[in-house]
C-alpha positions, -999 to 999 in steps of 0.1 A, spaced: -777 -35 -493 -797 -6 -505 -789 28 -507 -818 39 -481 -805 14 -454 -769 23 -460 -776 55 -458 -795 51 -424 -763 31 -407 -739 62 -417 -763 83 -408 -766 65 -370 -732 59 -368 -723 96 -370 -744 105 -343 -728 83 -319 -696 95 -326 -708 128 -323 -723 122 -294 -692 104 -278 -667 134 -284 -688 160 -278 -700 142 -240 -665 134 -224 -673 109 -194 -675 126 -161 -654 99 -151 -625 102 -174 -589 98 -155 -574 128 -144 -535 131 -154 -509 122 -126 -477 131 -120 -448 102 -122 -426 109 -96 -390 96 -107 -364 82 -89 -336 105 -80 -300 97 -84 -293 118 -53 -317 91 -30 -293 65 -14 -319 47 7 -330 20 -10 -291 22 -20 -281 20 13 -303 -7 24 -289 -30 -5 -258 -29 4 -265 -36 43 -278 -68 29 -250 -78 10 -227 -71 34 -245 -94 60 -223 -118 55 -193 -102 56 -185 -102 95 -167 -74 112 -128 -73 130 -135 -80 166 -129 -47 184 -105 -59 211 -92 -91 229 -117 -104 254 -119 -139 271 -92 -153 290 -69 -184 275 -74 -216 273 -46 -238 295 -18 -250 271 -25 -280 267 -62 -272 251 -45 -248 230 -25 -277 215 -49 -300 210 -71 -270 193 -43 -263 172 -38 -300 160 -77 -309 151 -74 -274 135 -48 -286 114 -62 -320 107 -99 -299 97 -76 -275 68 -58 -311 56 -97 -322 50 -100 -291 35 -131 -284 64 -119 -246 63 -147 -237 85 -147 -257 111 -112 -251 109 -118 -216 116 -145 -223 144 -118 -245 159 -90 -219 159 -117 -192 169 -119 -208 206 -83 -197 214 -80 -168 193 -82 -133 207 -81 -143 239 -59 -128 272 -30 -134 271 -25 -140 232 -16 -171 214 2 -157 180 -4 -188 170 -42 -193 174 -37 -154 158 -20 -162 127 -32 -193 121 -68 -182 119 -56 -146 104 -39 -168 74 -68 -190 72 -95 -155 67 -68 -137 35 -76 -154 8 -117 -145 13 -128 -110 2 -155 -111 29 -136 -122 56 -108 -95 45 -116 -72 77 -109 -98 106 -81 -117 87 -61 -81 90 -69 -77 128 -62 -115 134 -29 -117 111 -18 -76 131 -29 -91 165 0 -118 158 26 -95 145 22 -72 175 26 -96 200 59 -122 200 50 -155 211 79 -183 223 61 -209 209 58 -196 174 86 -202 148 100 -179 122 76 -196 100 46 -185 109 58 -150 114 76 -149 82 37 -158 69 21 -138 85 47 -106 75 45 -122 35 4 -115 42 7 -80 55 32 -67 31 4 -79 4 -25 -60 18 0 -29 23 3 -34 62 40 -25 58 47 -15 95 32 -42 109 47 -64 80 83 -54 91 71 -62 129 65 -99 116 95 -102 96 114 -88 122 105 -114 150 111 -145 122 147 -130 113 154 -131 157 142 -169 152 161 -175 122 183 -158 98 182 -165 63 193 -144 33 162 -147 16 147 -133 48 167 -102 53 161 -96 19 124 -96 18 127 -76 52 148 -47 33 124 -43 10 95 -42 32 115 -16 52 123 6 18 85 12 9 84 33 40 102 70 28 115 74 63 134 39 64 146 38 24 183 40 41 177 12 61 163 -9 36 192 -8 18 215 -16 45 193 -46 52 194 -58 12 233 -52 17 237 -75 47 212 -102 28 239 -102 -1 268 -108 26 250 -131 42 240 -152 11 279 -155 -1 286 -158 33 267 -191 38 281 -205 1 256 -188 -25 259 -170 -51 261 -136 -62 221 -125 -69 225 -96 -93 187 -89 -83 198 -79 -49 227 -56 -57 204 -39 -82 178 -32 -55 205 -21 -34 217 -2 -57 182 16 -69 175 24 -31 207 41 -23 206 64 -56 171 77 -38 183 88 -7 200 122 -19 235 122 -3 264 124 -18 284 92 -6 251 71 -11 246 83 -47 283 71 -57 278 39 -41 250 36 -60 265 38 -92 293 17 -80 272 -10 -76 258 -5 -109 285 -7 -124 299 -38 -106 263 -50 -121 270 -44 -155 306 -60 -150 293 -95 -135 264 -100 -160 287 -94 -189 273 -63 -202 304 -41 -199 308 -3 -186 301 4 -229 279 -6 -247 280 -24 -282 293 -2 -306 276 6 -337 293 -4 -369 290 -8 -404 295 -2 -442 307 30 -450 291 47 -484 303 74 -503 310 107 -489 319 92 -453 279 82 -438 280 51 -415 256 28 -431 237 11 -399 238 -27 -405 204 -48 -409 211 -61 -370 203 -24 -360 168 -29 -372 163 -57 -346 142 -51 -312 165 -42 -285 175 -76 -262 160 -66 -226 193 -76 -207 204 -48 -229 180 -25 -224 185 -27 -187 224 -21 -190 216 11 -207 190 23 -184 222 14 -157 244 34 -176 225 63 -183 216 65 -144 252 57 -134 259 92 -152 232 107 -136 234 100 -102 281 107 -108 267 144 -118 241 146 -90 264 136 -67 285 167 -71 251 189 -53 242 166 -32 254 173 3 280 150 22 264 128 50 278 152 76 262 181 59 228 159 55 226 151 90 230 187 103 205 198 78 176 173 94 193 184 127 184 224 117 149 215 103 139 196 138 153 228 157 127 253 164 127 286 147 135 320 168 106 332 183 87 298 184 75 278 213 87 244 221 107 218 237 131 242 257 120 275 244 108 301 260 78 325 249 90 362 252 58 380 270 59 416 266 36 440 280 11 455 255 21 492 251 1 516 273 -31 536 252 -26 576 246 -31 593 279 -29 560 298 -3 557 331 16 527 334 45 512 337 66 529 314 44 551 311 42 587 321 15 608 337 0 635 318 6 667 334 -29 686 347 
């Protein structure tokens, strides 16, 4: 290329440029504003999770319909049965839905379809109304199974009063140890009924040797635990009595191994090579039960006596002087009279 004709083409091409920058396009995009998503805007947030939750259906609100004659209830309750054994769990539950919360209730119909519902995270909401709607109501023709069930399946969700409800209508069918048991326990994560749990875990233990079993160690130890909570002073030596009688039948002993071992020079206890061993965890549970035996022997001498602890509940339900309630009386007194004012008790100032 020659030097004229190159010269020509930079010559052109800087013009255009020139003439490119310096001319901006009437049409040239203005700038806009991007409007963010805020972390404070739940809509959208809102409206996903009504759609994932549409298939999650809601605890029927109350009973309605009235019952099916016995004999359909039956026969519902057998195809029901067959459906589950085929592993058809939803038409087993469409089954069991036609004599479910009806009037008057069928706690079987209840708990059937209530146990059927626990197990599914979406069906949670129903299966708790179904499974309380049975413990609520007590139904002749349902055994201590099904309630003891349907009380196991409470307890598990935390429905603990209604759990005792349950437990208590199997036990008035049927009496086992186990059952008791698993009653007094229910009853002891209540703070108001700890007491009572323990009494219940203590007539499960009589009632297990009783019928020819065993000792279980397990129990008196949950005895045990709940008595040493209840702050009075003959509960809190029973308590460590039954630790102790723990430590005795499991072989443990009152003491605990004693530490021996070479002796050096100058008198020092050398600690054998055994010392260096983990602890054994029967043995670390008969220290914890020693160490709490001395507590709750030194408690005990503050705590008050049962008498004392009774009149002290009795003394904090009373009202206080000067308060209104059950049996007391407001005092009404008349508002003192204003300076210069007559009235009664009040005199007249002279003119």
């Amino acid at each position: 290329m020659r030097a004229s004709s190159a010269t020509a083409l930079l010559i052109s091409a800087s013009a255009f440029l020139t003439f490119s920058v310096g001319c901006p396009s009437a049409e040239a995009p203005k700038p806009q504003r991007v409007d963010k998503a805020s972390p404070f805007a739940r809509g959208e947030l809102e409206k996903d999770r009504g759609e994932r939750s549409r298939g999650r259906p809601k605890a029927p609100k109350a009973r309605e319909g009235e019952q099916l004659p016995e004999a359909e209830i039956e026969a519902l309750l057998a195809k029901a049965a067959e459906q589950f054994a085929d592993e058809n769990v939803a038409q087993g539950r469409t089954t069991l839905g036609k004599c479910a919360n009806k009037i008057p209730a069928s706690v079987r119909c209840d708990g059937k379809l209530g146990l059927s519902m626990i197990t599914a995270r979406n069906r949670r909401a129903p299966a708790l109304y179904y499974l309380t709607e049975a413990a609520r109501h007590d139904d002749p023709k349902a055994d201590a199974a099904l309630y003891r069930d349907v009380g196991m399946a409470l307890r598990k969700h935390g429905r603990t009063a209604d759990a005792a409800l349950a437990l208590e209508k199997s036990l008035a069918r049927e009496e086992t140890a186990e059952a008791l048991f698993v009653l007094g326990q229910v009853y002891s994560l209540d703070a108001k009924r700890v007491g009572e749990g323990a009494d219940t875990i203590a007539k499960a233990r009589a009632k297990l040797t009783a019928d020819g079993g065993e000792e279980n160690l397990d129990w008196l130890y949950e005895e045990a635990v709940l008595r040493g909570q209840l702050g009075i002073r003959e509960e809190a030596l029973a308590a460590a009595a039954l630790m102790k009688s723990h430590l005795e039948k499991s072989g443990a002993g009152l003491e605990g191994p004693k530490a021996g071992g070479d002796t050096e020079s100058g008198g020092e206890a050398k600690a054998p090579a055994e010392a260096k061993k983990p602890v054994d965890p029967a043995e670390a549970k008969a220290q914890m039960l020693r160490a709490r035996i001395a507590e709750l022997e030194e408690a005990a001498k503050t705590y008050p006596t049962r008498e004392e602890y009774e009149k002290q509940q009795l003394e904090a339900a009373a009202p206080s002087p000067g308060e209104t309630g059950p049996g007391a009386e407001a005092e009404l007194e008349a508002p003192a009279p204003s300076p210069g004012e007559t009235g009664p008790g009040a005199e007249a100032k002279p003119e």
